[in-house]
N, C-alpha and C positions, 0 to 999 in steps of 0.2 A: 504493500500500500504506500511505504513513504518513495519507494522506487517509483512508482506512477507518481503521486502527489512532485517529483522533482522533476520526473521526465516535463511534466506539464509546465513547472516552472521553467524551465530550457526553453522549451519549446515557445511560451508568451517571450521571452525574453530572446528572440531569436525573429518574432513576427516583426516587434519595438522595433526591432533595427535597421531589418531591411523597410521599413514604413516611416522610417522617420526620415527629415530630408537631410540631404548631405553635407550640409554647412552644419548641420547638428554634431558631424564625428564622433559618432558613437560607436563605443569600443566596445566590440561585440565580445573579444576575449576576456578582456578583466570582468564583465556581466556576467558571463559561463562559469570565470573563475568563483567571483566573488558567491554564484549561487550555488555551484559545489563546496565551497568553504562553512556556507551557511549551513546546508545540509550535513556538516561535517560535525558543526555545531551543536545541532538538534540531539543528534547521536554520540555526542560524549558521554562516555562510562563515567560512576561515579567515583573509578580510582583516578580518570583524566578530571574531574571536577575538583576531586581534591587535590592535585596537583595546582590548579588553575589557581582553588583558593589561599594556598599555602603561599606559591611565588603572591597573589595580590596583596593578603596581609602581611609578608615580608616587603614590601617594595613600600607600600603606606608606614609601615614604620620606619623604612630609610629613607620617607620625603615630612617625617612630622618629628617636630622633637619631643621623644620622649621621654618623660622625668627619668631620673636617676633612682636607683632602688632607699637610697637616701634622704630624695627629696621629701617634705613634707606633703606637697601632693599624693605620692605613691605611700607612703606612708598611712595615711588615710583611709587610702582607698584597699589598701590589705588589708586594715581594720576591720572595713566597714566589710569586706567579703570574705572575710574568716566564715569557714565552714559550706561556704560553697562551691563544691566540688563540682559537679557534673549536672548538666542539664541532658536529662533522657538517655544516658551512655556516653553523653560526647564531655570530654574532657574542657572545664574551661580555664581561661587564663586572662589576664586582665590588665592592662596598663593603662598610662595617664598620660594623654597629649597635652602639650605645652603649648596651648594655640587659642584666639581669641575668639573662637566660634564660639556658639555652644550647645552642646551635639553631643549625643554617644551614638555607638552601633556595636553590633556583634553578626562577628562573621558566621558561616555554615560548622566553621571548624573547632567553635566553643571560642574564639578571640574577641575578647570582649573591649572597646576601647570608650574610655571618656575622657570628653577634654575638660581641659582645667577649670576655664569658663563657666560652664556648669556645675562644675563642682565651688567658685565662688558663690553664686547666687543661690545654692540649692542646700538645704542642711542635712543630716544623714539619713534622716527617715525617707527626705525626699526622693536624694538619690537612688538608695537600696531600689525605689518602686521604679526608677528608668531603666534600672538594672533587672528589676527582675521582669519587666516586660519586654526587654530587650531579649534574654535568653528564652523567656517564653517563644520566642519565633524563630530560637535556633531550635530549644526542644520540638516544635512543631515544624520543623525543616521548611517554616515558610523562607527564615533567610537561603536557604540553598537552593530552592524555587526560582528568588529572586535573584541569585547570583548568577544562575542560568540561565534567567530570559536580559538582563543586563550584556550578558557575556555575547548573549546572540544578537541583543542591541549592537555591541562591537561586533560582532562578526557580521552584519548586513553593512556597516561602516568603511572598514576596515579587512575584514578577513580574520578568524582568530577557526584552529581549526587543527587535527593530528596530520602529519604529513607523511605517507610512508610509514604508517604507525608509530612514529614520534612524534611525540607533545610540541608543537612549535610555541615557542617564549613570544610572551606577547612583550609588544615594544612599549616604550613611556607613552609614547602617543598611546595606544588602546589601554594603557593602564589609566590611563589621565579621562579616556571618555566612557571604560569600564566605571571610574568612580561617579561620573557625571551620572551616568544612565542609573548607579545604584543609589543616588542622591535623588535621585526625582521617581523611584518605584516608590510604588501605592498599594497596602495591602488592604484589604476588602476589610467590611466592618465586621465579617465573621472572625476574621484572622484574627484581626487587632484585639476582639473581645474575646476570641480564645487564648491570646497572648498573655489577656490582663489575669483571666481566669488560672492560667497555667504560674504563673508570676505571682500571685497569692498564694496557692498551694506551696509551690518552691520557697516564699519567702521563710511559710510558716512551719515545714518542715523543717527547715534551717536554723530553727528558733528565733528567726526572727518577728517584727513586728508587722504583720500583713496588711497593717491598716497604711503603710507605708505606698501601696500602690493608689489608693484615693488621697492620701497627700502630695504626691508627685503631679496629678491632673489638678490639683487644686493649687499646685504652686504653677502649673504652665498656663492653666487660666487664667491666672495673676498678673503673669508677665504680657500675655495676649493683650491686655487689655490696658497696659501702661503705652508711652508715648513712644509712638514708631522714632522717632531721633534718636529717643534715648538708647533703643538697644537695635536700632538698622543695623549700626557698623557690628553687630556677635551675632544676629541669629542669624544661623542659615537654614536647616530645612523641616529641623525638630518640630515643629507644630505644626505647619501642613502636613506634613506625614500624620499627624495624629487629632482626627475629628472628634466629631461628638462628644467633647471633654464633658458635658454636663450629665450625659446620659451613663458615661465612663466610671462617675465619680461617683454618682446615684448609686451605681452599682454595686461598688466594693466597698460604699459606705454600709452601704444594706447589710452588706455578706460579713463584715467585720462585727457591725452589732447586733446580728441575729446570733453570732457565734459567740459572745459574749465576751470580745476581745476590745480590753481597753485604750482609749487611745493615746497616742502619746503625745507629751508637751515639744510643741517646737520649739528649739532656745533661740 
């Protein structure tokens, strides 16, 4: 079936050329190429995806500077993630970018990154709840979902693809529009509320305090709603990635106090 489904694509991309007119110079080879790569794409195993994601979140930590194991940042932030070992099987691990945004993510491969940014504005109960929605969509392999239709983002781009059954390295260019395309992914409102869902249980396994995911939506709320000047130049995508904060917050407000879980003082 994907062997039809590509022949067809050949074949529309083969009528385009000889149809278009010829001050167009349309390069019928790099189209053939670029729609075999795509297809190449599609069909990455997941030992090539984790290869993909291992060089990506190696290449993002040699283009961010990352706290030192010293720093008071990272420091912190071991603290704050003491006892949390693993989302769903996947091993996680956690650093502190030193950068003015203010953003976290977690990769497919349990790499969990926050920048410092956010870590200013945000107190611990907060952050725990970015954190543990964040691994909530590694646990639910929404992040590796989206790290494969990104990647195929760049490969309709670019070209990104196994060659001869080797993994071909993608360049800074497709790593630089790898990160754009996983910057501007959107996951569904089931995702996101299974996220928060999964991110409560995790926190409260952990011993930690679960009511910390409805203070997280209740501190992005906050900041929503202060004066675009003030924080244009830090935010980058963290809140459009994440809607519905009131219906969010409803939620795990509910879930905390039906469970009879008290809540904590912000300092």
């Amino acid at each position: 079936m994907k062997n039809k489904k590509f022949f067809k694509l050949v074949v529309l991309l083969v009528c385009i050329a000889f149809s278009s007119p010829a001050m167009a110079q349309f390069d019928l080879k790099k189209a053939i190429s670029g729609a075999v790569k795509m297809a190449q794409a599609v069909t990455l195993t997941d030992e090539q995806m984790s290869e993909y994601v291992k060089e990506y979140i190696t290449w993002m930590d040699a283009h961010n500077q990352v706290c030192a194991d010293d720093n008071a940042y990272t420091l912190r932030l071991k603290k704050l993630t003491e006892g949390l070992g693993d989302a769903d099987g996947i091993p996680l691990n956690f650093k502190v970018y030193y950068v003015k945004d203010v953003n976290a993510f977690a990769c497919a491969d349990g790499s969990v990154r926050v920048f410092s940014s956010l870590m200013d504005i945000m107190s611990d109960e907060e952050l725990l709840g970015v954190i543990g929605h964040e691994i909530g969509h590694v646990a639910h392999r929404d992040s590796k979902k989206g790290f494969r239709t990104a990647l195929l983002t760049s490969a309709l781009k670019d070209g990104v693809a196994s060659q001869g059954g080797k993994l071909a390295e993608l360049t800074d260019s497709q790593l630089g529009s790898l990160t754009e395309a996983l910057v501007n992914a959107r996951y569904s409102q089931k995702q996101e509320c299974e996220a928060d869902d999964y991110g409560y249980e995790f926190l409260k396994k952990a011993g930690k305090n679960p009511w910390s995911m409805a203070l997280s939506f209740q501190k992005l709320k906050e900041l929503q709603g202060q004066s675009g000047d003030q924080l244009s130049s830090k935010l980058n995508q963290l809140f459009s990635t994440h809607p519905d904060l009131d219906l969010r917050i409803k939620r795990m407000e509910e879930r905390a106090n039906n469970e009879g879980i008290e809540k904590p003082v912000i300092k």
